[in-house]
N, C-alpha and C positions, 0 to 999 in steps of 0.2 A: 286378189292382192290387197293386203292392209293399206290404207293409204295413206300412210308414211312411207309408204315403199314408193310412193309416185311423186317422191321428193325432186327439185331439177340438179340437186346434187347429186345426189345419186345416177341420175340422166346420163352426167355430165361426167361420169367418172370414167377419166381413160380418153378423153375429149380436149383437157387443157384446163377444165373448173377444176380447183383445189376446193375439195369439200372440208370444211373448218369443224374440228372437233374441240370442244370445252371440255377438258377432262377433272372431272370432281371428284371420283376416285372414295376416298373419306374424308374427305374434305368435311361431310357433312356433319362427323364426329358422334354420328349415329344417331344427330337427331334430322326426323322425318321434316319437321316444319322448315327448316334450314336446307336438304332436299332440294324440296318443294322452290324454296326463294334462292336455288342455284339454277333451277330449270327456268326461271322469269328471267334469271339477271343475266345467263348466259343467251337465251332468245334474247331480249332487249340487245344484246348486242350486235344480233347479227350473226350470230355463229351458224353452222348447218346443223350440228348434233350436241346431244349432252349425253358425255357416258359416266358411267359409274362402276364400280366391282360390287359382284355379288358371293359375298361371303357367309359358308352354312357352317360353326364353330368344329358342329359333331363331324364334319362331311372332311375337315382336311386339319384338324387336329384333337388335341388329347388335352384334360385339364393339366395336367404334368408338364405340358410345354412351356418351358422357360421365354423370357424374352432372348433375342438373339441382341436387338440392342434396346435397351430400357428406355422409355420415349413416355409413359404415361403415369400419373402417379396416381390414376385411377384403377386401373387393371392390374393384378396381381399376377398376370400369365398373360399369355400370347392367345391364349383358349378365351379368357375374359374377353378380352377386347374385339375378339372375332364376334364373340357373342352379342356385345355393345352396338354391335356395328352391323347386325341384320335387320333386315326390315321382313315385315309377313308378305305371304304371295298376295295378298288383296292391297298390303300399302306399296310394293313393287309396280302392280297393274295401276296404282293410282296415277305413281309417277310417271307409265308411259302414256294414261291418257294425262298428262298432263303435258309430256311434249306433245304430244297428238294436236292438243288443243293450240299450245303454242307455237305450232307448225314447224317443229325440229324434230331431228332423228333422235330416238331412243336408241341407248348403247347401254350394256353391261356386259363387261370380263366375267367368266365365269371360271369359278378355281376350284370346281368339285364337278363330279359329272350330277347330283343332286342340283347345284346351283343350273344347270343346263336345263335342266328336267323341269325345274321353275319357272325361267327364264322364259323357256316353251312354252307351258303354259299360259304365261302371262302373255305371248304375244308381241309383236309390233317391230322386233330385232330387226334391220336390212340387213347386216351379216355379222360375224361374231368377231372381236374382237380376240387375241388372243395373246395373252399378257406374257413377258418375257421369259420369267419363270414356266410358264409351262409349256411352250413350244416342242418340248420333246416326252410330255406327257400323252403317250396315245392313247389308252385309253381315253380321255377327255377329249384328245382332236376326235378319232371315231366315232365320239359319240354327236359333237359338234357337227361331223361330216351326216351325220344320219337324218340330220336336220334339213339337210338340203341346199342349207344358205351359203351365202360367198364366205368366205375364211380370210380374215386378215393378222399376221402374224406380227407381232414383234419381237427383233432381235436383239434386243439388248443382253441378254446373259447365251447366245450363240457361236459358236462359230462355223463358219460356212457351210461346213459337210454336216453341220445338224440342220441349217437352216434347209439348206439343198433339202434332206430325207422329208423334211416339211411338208414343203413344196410339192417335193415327188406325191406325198400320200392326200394332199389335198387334190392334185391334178388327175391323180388315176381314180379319184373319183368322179372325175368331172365337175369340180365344182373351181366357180374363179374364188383368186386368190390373190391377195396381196401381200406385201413386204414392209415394214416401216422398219426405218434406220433409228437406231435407241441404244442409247449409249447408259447404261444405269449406273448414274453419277448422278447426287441430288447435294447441290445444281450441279450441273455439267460446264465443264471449264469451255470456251470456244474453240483448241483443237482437240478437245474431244467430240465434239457435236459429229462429226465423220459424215459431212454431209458430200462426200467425193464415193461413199458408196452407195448415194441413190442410182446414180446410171449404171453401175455394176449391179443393183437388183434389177434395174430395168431392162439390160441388156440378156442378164444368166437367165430369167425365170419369164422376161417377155409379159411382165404384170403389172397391176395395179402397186406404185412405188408413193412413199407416204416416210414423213417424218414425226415420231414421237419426243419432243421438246422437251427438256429436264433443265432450260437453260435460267429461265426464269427471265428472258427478254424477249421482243420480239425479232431480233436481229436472223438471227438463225431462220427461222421460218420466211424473214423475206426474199433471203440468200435461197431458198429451197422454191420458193415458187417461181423466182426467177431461173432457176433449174428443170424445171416442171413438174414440181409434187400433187400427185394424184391427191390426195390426205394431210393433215397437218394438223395432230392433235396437239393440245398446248394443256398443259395443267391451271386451275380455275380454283384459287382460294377466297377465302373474306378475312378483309384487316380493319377490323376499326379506325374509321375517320381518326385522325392525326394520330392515330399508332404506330410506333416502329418496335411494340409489342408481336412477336408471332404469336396468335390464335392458334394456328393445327398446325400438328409438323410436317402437312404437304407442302407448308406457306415458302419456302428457302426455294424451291422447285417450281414457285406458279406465278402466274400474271394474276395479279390481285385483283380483287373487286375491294376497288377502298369507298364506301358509302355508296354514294347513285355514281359515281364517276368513275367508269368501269375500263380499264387499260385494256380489258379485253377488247372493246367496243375499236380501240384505235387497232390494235392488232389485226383482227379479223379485217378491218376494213381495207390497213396495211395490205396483208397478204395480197387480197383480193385484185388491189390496185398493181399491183407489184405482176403479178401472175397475167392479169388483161395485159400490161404495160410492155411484156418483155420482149415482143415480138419487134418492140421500139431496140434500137442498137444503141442507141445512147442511155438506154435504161442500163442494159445488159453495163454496160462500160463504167458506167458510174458504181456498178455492183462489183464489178471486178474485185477490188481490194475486197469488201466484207463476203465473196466467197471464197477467196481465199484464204482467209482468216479461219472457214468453219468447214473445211474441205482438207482436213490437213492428219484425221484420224485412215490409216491403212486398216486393210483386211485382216482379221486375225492369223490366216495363212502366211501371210506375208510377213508379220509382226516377231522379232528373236523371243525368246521365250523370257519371259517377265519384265519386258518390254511396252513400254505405255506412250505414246501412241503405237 
């Protein structure tokens, strides 16, 4: 076993530890040195993992692809910017001995079955993350599934009977699986956050239950661990000291790293407290109002048809 895999978050998954995920996504804006200082700045705070996407340009588009929404005035296509934004399979393996080193989990979304094929290569994964958009790409899950590792899904662009077929084709493999609730709104209003569907995965699927954060607060995730979230990824940008400049356009979506003084560092720590704490009744009581502030999104089954929440 890689020994990143002998994480006590990992341990502790399905036990009451909410294992804290940094998500950096491209945040890094394709440059590798910048990477690199989201992997120190997200350990320094404390987090369990740092993930990222693994985009191969040729593997999931065409140079002819237009932007869907124009966000760069460096990229002439959607194909550019894919391009802009990979890294080589040896500066990939850098980056996870470089959590290795700094004793967090390596995580990368892979959006191609190539990016998988890499990913593998490179090693050190605990299980695969799987980004909202392709949850009903099987090709990609089986191939994910061939790997052996645990599977965790997000639901953001699902509704229930896709999420369910999920589930099904991860479990008839035997392989464990989880669920994170993800509402893809950037940022996510707080009755959209639909944190009243963690117990409903926890219940239907009897799994590993996790919330992916679009809110750009910590509120939501504390409301969730006092709920019992297995997972709680949170989006991880950089803002220049005294700027209320956006640097990337994950920035609207994340808990910033503004200079050395990292909100993640509160967040993480947040959660953690929050999650040990709950077991207290007067924790739970005091939370009352902010979960039900972010518990207020239904099921899409349930929901009339162009109906929000």
């Amino acid at each position: 076993m890689n020994a990143s895999h002998s994480h006590p978050a990992l341990a502790g998954l399905g036990t009451g530890r909410c294992l804290v995920i940094g998500e950096v996504a491209l945040s890094h804006d394709g440059s590798l040195g910048l990477a690199h200082r989201f992997v120190d700045a997200i350990a320094d705070a404390g987090a369990d993992a740092v993930k990222f996407q693994t985009h191969i340009a040729a593997a999931e588009s065409t140079p002819a692809e237009p932007f869907r929404v124009k966000f760069s005035r460096q990229d002439a296509s959607r194909y550019e910017y894919w391009r802009r934004m990979e890294f080589t399979e040896d500066e990939w393996r850098g980056l996870a001995e470089h959590c290795a080193q700094r004793q967090v989990l390596f995580i990368s979304s892979p959006f191609s079955i190539e990016a998988v094929e890499l990913l593998e290569r490179v090693g050190g994964q605990p299980f695969w993350k799987i980004a909202s958009g392709e949850v009903s790409n099987t090709q990609l899950l089986d191939r994910v599934l061939a790997t052996g590792a645990p599977v965790v899904l997000s639901s953001g662009l699902s509704p229930l009977a896709e999420t369910d077929a999920a589930v099904a084709r991860v479990k008839a493999r035997h392989r464990q699986v989880g669920v994170m609730q993800c509402t893809t709104a950037y940022p996510c209003p707080p009755e959209r956050v639909g944190l009243n569907l963690v117990p409903v995965y926890r219940e239907r699927y009897g799994c590993w239950v996790g919330l992916s954060d679009h809110s750009a607060t910590i509120y939501p995730g504390l409301a969730g661990a006092a709920l019992g979230l297995d997972l709680l990824e949170v989006h991880v940008a950089r803002r220049a000291p005294a700027s209320h400049v956006p640097v990337f356009h994950y920035e609207h979506c994340a808990v910033c790293l503004t200079g050395e003084n990292l909100e993640i560092e509160m967040a993480a720590s947040a959660y953690r407290f929050v999650r040990l704490s709950c077991a207290v009744s007067a924790c739970l009581d005091n939370l009352n109002g902010l979960c039900s502030v972010f518990c207020t999104r239904k099921p899409r089954s349930e929901r009339k048809s162009g109906h929000c929440p």
